[in-house]
Structure formats: C-alpha cells, structure tokens
BATIFI-932280 format. One record per atom (N, C-alpha, C): residue in one letter; x, y, z. Coordinates in steps of 0.001 Angstrom, whole numbers, plus 500000, padded with zeros to 6 digits. Layout:
BEGIN
AXYZ/...
***
This chain:
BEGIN
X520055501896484402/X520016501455483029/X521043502245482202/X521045503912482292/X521653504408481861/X523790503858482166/X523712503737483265/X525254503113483634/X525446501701482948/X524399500809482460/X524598499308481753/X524995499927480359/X524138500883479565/X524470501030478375/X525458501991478019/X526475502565479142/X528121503270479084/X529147501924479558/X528502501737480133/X529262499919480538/X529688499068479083/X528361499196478071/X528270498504477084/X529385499278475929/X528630500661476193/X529553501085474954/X531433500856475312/X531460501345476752/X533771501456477023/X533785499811476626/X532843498132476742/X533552497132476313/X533554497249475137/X532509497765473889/X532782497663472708/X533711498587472295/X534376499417472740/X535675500422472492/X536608499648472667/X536909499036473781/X538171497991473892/X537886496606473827/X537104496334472586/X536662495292472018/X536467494251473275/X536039494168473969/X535794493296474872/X534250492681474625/X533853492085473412/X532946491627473187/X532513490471474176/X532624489701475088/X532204488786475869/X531157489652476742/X532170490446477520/X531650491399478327/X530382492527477889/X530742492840476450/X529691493406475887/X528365493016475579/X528599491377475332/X527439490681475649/X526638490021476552/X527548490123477770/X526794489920478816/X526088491318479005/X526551492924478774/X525772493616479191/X524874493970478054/X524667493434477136/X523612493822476227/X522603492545476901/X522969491345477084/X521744490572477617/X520915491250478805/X522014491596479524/X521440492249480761/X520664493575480769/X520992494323480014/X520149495547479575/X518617495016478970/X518712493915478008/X516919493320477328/X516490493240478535/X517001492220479718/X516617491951480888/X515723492392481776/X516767494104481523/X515920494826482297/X515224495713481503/X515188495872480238/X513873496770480100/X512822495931479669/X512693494084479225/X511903493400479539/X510973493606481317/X511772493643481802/X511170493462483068/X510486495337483629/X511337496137483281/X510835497674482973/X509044497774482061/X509272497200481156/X508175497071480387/X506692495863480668/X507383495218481556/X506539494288482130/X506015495081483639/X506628496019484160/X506328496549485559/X505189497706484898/X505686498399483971/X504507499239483236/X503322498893482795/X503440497307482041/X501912496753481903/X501350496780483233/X502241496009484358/X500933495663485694/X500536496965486283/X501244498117485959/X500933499260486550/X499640499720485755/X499391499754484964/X498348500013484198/X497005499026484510/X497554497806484725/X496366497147485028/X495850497556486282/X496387498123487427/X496150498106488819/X495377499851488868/X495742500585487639/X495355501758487927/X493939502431488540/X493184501175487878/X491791502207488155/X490864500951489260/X491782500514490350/X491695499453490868/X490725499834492174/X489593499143492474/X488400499515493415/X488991499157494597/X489212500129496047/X489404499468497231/X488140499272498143/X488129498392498880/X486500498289499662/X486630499714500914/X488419499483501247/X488217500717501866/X489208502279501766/X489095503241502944/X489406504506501843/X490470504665503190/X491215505866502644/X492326506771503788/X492048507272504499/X492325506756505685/X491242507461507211/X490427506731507928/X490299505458507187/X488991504766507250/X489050504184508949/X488147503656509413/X488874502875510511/X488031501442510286/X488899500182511104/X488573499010510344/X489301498643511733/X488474497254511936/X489006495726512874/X489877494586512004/X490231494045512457/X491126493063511613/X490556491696511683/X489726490915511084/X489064489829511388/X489664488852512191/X491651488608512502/X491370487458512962/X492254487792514105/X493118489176514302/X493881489422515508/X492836490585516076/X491571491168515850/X490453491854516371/X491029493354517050/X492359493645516441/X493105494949516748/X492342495936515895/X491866497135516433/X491199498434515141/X492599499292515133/X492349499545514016/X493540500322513019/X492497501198511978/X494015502552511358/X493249503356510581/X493869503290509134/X493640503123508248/X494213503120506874/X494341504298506466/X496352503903506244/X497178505294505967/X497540504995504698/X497502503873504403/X498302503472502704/X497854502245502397/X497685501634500653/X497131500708499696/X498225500641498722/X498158499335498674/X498445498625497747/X497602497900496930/X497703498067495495/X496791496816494315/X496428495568494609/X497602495032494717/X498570493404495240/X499588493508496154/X499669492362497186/X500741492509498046/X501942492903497748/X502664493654498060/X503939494009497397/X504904493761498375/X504849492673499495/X505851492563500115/X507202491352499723/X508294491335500155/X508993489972499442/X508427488779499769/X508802488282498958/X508314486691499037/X508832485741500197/X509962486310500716/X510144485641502310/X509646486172503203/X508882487035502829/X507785488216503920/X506137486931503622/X506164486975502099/X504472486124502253/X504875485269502596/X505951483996502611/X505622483031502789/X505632482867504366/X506037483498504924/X506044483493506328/X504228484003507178/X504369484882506047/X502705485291506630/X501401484513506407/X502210483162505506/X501302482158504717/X499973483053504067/X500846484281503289/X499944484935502019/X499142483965501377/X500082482862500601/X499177482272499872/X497575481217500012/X497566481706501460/X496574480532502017/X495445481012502141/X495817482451501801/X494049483374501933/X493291483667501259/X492225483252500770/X491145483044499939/X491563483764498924/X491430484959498850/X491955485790497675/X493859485511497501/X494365484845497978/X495722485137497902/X496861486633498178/X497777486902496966/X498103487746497374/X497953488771496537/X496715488136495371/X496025489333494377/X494938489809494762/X495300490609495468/X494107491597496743/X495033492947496724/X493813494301496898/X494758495198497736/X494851494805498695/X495775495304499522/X496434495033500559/X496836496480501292/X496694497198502589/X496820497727503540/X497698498311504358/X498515499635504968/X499000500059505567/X497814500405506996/X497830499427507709/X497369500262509151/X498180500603510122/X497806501913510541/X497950502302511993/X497298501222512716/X497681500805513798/X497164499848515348/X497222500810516319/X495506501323516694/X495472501667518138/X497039501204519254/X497607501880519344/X498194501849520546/X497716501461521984/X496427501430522307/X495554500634523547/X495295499569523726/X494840498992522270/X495019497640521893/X496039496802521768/X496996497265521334/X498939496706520879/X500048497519520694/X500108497966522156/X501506498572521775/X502627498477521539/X502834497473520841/X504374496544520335/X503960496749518758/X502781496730518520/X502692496418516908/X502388498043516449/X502897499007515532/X502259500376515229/X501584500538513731/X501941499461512975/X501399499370511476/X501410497875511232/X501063497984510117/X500516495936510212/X499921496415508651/X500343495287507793/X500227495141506338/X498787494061506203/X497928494917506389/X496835493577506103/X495958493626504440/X495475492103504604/X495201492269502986/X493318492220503369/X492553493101501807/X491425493149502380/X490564492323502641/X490632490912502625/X489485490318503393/X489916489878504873/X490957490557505300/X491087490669506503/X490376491751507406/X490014492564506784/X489716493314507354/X488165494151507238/X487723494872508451/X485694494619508541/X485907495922508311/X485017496465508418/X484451498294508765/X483157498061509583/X483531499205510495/X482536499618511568/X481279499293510683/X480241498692511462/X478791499216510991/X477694500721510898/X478681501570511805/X477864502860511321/X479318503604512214/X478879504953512208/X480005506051512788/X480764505270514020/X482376505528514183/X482762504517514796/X483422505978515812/X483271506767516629/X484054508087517351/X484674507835518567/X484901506108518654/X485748506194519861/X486843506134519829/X487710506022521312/X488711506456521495/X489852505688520341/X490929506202519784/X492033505571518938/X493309506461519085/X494448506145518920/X495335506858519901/X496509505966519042/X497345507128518417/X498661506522517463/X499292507731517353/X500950507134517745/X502073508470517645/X501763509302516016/X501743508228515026/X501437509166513531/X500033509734513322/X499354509511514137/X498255510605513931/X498211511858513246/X498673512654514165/X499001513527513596/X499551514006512780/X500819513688512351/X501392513400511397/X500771513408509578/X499948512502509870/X499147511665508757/X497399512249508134/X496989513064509636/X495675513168509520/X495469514614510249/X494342515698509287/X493790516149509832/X493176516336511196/X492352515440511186/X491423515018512856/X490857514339512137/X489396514356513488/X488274513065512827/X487283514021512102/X486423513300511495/X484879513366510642/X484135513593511746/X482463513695511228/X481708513243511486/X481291511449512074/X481662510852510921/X481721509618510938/X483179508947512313/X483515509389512078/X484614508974513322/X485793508314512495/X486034508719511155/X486997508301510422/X488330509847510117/X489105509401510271/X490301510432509704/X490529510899508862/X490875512056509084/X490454513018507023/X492775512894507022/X492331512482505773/X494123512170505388/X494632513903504864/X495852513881504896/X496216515034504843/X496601514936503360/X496846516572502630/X496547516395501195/X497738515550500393/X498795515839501195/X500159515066500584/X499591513264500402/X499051513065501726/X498546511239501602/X497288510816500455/X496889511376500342/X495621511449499507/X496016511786498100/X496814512374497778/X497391512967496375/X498247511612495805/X499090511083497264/X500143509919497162/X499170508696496382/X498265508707496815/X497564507339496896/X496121507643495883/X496480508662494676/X495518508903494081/X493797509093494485/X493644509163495400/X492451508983496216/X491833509924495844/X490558509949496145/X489815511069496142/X489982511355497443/X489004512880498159/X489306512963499795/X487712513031499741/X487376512014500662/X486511511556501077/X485332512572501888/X484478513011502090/X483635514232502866/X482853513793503077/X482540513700504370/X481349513005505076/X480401514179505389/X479045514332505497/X478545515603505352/X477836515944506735/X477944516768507471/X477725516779508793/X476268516348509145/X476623515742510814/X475509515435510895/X474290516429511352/X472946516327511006/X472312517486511285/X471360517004512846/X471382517528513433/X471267517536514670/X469937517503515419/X469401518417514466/X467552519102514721/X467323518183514239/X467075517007512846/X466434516577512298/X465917515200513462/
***
C-alpha cells in the first residue's frame, strides 16, 4: 500500500494525472477490501470449534484418522481448490471451520495433511490410545494425554488462539 501511495505522489509531481488516477482508484480498492478483511476478522474471532489441537478424529467419508494441527473460521482455500473439492455441495458449505489434519501414515501414506471441513469429520467416542504414526508428530506435539489425544506445542496453541486443553489423569484405584 505504502509503494501505491509514492507511486501516486512521483505521477502527481510530473503531472501525470491519468496515471495518478488510476493509482488513487486502486489504493480505495485496496483499503476497501483491507477494511472489509478486518470486519470478517472480527466476526470469526470468538468462533466455537467442535474440535480442539491434538484432537484425534475419523473423516466421515474417506474413514482415514487424523490429528488436528490447524483451524480455520471458513474455508480459506482458492476457489479453484473448492470448486474442485465440490465445497459448495456440503451441507454447511464453505461457511464452516475447516481443518488442518495430520493422516495416520498406516492408513495413507500418499496423503500427510488433508483440509477437511467440520461436518466431515467424527471424534472418537471415549479415549482413543491407539496406534497413530506421522513424520510431524513430533514436530507439532508434545506426546499423548491421557485421553489418547496430542498436547500441541506452545508455539501451535498460541498460533491458533486456543486454549491448551488438560485432560486430568486417569485415576486408577477408583
């Protein structure tokens, strides 16, 4: 932005008013559209996900388990990305959060992350501690819980405004 409005000022120095007005249109342009990215950011802020960082989850319709490393509000991929994924055909569309998973490597080892949106995707019915196996593991995560979910490391969790999740051990005697 800053380079449109030195752009603007050297045409109005050498009177090149045509040019000056194409970059004054183009500057509204973009802080119209600057100021329009700030409203939706605000709307998405205090936005509920069904699930959390670490979590582990099946995918309802390719039945691959994956661990959620990153969220999105709304799909944020290009539009020759949804239309190919036929985004718009899914109940919620593409105004859903939407998903960074890890894919078990046992299950698909061609695929290592996969953008799914959330009604694609289930959660275990109770502690899930079996085997799951991904080069970014480590990387990304502490270890496991109790629960058999991945504690995100503080950089991912800070990224993604999250709270960090604490599952409280299980007690054993009881």
């Amino acid at each position: 932005m800053i380079h449109g409005w030195v752009n603007l000022q050297k045409a109005v120095e050498v009177e090149n008013y045509a040019l000056a007005a194409e970059l004054r249109d183009e500057i509204n342009k973009l802080e119209a559209e600057s100021l329009a990215a700030s409203a939706n950011a605000l709307v998405y802020e205090n936005i509920q996900y069904a699930f959390r960082l670490g979590q582990k989850g099946r995918h309802k319709v390719f039945v691959y388990s994956g661990v959620i490393c990153g969220m999105d509000p709304v799909c944020c991929i290009s539009s020759s990305l949804r239309e190919s994924a036929c985004i718009d055909k899914l109940t919620r569309g593409s105004n859903q959060p939407f998903y960074q998973v890890l894919v078990d490597v046992h299950v698909d080892p061609d695929l290592l992350v996969a953008y799914v949106p959330e009604e694609n995707l289930l959660a275990p019915d109770g502690p899930n501690k079996g085997r799951f196996d991904h080069p970014y593991l480590s990387f990304l995560f502490y270890g496991m819980d109790a629960a058999g979910d991945f504690i995100p490391i503080k950089q991912l969790w800070e990224k993604y405004n999250r709270p960090r999740h604490e599952v409280p051990p299980i007690d054993e005697d009881a």
